[in-house]
PLY file of the C-alpha trace (Angstrom):
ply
format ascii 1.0
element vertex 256
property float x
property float y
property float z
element edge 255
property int vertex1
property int vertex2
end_header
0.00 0.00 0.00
1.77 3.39 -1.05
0.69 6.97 -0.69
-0.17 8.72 -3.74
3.07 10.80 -5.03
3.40 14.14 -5.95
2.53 14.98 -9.85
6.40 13.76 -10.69
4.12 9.98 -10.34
3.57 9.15 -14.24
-0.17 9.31 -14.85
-0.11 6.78 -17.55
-2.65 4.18 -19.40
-1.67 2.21 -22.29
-4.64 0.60 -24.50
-3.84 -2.00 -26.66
-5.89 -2.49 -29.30
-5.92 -3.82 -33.03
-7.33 -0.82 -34.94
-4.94 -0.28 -38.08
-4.08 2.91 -39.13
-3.20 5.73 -41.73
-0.67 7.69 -42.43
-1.18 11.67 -43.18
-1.77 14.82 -41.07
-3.53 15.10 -37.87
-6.66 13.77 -37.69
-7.70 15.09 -34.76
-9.62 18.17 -33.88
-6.82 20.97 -33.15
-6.42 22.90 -29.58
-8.56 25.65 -31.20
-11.44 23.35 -31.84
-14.88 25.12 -29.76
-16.08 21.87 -29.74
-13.00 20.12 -28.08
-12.40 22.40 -26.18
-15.81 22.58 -24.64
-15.91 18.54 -24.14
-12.77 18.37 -22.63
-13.83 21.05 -19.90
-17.16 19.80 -19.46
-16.29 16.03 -18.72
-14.25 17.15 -15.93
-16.43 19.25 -14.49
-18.96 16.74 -14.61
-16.54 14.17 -12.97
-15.65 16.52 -10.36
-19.09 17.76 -9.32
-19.86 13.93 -8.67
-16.86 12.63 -6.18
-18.61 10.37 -3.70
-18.02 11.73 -1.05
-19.48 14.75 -2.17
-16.43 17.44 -2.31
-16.75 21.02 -0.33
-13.90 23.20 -2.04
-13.88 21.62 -5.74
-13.01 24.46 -7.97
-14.73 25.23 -11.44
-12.49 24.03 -13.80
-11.53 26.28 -17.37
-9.58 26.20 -19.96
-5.97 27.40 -20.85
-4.56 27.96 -24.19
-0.83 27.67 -22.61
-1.67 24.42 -20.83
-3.14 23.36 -24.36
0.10 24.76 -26.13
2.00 22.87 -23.74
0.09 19.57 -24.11
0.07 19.87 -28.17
4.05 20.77 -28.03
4.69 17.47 -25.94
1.78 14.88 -27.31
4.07 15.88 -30.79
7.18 14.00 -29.10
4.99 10.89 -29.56
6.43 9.47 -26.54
4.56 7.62 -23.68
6.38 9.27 -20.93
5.99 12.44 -18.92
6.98 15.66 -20.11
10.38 16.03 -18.64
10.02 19.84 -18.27
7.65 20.15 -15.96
9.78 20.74 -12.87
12.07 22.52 -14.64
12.18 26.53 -14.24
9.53 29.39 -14.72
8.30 29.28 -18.23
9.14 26.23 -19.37
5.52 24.69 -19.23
3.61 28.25 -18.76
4.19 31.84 -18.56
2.72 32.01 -15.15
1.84 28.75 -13.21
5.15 27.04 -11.99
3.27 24.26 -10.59
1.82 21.95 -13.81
0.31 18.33 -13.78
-0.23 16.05 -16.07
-2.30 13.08 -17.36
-1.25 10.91 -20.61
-3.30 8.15 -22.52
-1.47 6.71 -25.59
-3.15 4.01 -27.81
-2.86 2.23 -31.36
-7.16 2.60 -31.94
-6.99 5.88 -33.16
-10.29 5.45 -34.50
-11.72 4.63 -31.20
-10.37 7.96 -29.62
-12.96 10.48 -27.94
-12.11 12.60 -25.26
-15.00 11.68 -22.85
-13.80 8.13 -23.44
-10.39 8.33 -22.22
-11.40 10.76 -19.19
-13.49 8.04 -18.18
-11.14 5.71 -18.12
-9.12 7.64 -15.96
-11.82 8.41 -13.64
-13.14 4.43 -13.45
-9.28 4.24 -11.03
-11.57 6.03 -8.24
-12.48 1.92 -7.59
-8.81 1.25 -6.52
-8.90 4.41 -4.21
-10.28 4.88 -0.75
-10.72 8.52 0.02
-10.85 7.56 3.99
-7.37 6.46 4.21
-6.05 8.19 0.73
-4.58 5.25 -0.45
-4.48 3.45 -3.61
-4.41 -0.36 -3.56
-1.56 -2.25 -4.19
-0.64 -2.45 -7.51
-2.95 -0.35 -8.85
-2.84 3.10 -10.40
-5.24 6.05 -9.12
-3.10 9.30 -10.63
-5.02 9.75 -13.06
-8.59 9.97 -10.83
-6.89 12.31 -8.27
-5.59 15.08 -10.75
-8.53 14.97 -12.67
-10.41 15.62 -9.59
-7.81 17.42 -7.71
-10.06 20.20 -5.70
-7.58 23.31 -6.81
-6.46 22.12 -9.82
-9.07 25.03 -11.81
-7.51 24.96 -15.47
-7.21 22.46 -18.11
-5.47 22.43 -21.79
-5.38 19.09 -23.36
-4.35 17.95 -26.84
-3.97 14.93 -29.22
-1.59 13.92 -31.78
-1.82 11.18 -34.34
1.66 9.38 -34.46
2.10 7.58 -37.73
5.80 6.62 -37.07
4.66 5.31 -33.53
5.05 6.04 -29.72
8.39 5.71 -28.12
8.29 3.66 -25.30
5.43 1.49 -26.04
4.75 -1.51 -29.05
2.73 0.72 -31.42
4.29 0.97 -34.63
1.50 3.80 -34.90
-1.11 5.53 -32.65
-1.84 8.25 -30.79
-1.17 10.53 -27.64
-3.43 12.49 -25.65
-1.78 14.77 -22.96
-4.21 17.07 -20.37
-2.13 19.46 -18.56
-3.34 20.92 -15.53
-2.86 23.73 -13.08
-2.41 24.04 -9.92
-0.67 20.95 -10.26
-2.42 17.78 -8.01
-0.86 14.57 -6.73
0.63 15.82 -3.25
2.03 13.54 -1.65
0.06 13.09 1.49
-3.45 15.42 0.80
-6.51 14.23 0.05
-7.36 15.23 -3.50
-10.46 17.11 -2.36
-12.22 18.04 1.32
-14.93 16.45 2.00
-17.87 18.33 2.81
-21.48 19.68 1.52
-21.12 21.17 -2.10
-19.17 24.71 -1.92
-19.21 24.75 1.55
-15.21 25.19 1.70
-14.93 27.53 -0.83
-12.19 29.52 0.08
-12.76 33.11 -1.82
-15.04 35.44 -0.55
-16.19 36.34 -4.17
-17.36 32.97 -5.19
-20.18 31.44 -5.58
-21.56 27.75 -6.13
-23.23 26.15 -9.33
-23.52 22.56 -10.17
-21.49 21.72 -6.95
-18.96 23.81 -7.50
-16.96 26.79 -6.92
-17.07 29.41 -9.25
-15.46 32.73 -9.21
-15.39 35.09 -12.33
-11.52 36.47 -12.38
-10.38 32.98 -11.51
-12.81 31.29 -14.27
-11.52 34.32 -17.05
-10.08 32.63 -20.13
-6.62 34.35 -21.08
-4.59 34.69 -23.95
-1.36 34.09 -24.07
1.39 34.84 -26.72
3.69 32.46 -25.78
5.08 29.13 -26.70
7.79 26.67 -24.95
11.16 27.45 -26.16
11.67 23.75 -26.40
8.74 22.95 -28.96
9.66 22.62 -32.50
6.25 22.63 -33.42
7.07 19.13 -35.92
5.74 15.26 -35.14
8.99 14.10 -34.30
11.45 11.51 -33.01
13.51 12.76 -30.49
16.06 9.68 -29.99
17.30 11.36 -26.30
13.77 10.62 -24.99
13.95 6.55 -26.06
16.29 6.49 -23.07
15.27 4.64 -19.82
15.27 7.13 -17.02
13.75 5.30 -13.85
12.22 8.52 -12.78
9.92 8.25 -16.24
9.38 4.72 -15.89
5.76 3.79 -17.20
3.39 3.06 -15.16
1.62 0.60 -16.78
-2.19 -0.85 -16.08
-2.82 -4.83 -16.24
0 1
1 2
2 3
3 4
4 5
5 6
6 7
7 8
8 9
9 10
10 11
11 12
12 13
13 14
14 15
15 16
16 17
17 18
18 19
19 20
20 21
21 22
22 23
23 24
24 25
25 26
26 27
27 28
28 29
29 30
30 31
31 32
32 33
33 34
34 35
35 36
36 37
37 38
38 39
39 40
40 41
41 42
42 43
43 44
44 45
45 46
46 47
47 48
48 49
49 50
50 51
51 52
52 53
53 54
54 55
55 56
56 57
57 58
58 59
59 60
60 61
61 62
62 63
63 64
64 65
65 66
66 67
67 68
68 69
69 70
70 71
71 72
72 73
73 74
74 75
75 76
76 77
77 78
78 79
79 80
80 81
81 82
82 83
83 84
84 85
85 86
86 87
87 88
88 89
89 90
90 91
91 92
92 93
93 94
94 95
95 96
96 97
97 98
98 99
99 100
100 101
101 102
102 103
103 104
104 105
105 106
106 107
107 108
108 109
109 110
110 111
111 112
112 113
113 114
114 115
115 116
116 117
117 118
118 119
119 120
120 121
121 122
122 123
123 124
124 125
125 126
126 127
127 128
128 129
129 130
130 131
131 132
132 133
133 134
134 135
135 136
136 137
137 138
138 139
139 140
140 141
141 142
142 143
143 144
144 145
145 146
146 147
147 148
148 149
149 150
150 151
151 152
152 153
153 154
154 155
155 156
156 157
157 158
158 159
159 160
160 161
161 162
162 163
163 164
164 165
165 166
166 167
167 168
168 169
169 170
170 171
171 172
172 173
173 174
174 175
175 176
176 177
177 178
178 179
179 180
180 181
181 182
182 183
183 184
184 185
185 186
186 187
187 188
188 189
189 190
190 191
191 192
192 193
193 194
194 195
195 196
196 197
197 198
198 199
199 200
200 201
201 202
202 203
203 204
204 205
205 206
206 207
207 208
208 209
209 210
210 211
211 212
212 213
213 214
214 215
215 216
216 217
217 218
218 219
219 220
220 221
221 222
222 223
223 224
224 225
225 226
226 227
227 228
228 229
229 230
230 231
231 232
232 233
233 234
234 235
235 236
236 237
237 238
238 239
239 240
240 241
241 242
242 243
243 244
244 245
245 246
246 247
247 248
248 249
249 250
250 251
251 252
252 253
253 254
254 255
């Protein structure tokens, strides 16, 4: 029995599947995309207004284009592994929040992908957690539940990337990467991902107010622009042969 880790813990799910598939440009919907963007926010929200027990201090959760930027820039690695920049200096992930999580889901059934699919997949690890004693059970993975319903964790940018040449560090000879970034980041080693409580009773700012279960405050909830980019994105679907290396503080965490 282990405590959950902070965010450094690889949030990782690999999907095998048999789904062939084509070569050619992107196929997915860009970080631009209204309608992504939209279903990606909304099936968190809807995950975290529904934590059983019912959560007292869950923050609204928005989008961020520099979260997305981020998540696009590193999905394009086509690696299954965490982004190895986020603990490195200021700007590096953002050009404000130093503290950045992350989830990753990599498959070969790029067909199959949708974003409330793979969210819920994450979510279904709340069955190997008990919120009592915040503690996952043995050998199984509950990262990717706690960040996604990580109580201050209040903005989201997520992206996917079809990877024709394949994903490092996994068997696909091609798939696909989806990477949610999130900030605050979650995963602290020894906190609860969420107080328990009646909904919005434990919202901490005296300027917000509750909806659907959950905290929501209008200069917090404000979508910004940002014109920015991280300085180590070439903005190309690439192989980076320095990230094929084993590093056992990347190691996959992989689910039976």
């Amino acid at each position: 029995m282990g405590q959950l880790r902070l965010h450094q813990f690889l949030c990782i799910v690999m999907c095998l599947d048999l789904y062939t598939i084509s070569s050619g440009n992107n196929p997915f919907p860009d970080i631009t995309d209204e309608k992504f963007i939209n279903e990606c926010v909304s099936v968190h929200n809807n995950n975290r207004s529904s934590v059983n027990p019912p959560a007292g201090n869950m923050l609204y959760m928005t989008w961020d284009d520099a979260l997305a930027i981020t998540a696009r820039a590193w999905a394009k690695r086509c690696v299954f592994k965490h982004n190895i920049y986020l603990e490195d200096e200021k700007n590096r992930v953002h050009p404000v929040f130093t503290s950045v999580g992350e989830n990753i889901w990599a498959s070969s059934a790029t067909s199959s992908f949708s974003v409330s699919h793979v969210i819920r997949g994450w979510v279904d690890e709340v069955k190997y957690y008990n919120y009592e004693t915040n503690v996952c059970q043995e050998e199984k993975k509950c990262g990717h539940y706690t960040q996604v319903v990580w109580a201050t964790s209040y903005k989201v940018g997520c992206a996917v990337q079809k990877c024709p040449n394949g994903v490092k560090a996994t068997p696909y000879k091609a798939g696909a990467v989806f990477v949610c970034n999130y900030a605050t980041s979650g995963n602290y080693d020894g906190e609860k991902p969420y107080q328990e409580g009646k909904a919005c009773s434990a919202c901490k700012d005296a300027n917000d107010r509750c909806e659907a279960k959950l905290c929501h405050n209008k200069e917090r909830d404000e979508l910004k622009r940002y014109n920015w980019k991280p300085n180590w994105d070439t903005g190309l679907v690439q192989k980076d042969p320095s990230l094929t290396t084993e590093d056992p503080s990347l190691a996959i965490e992989e689910l039976p």
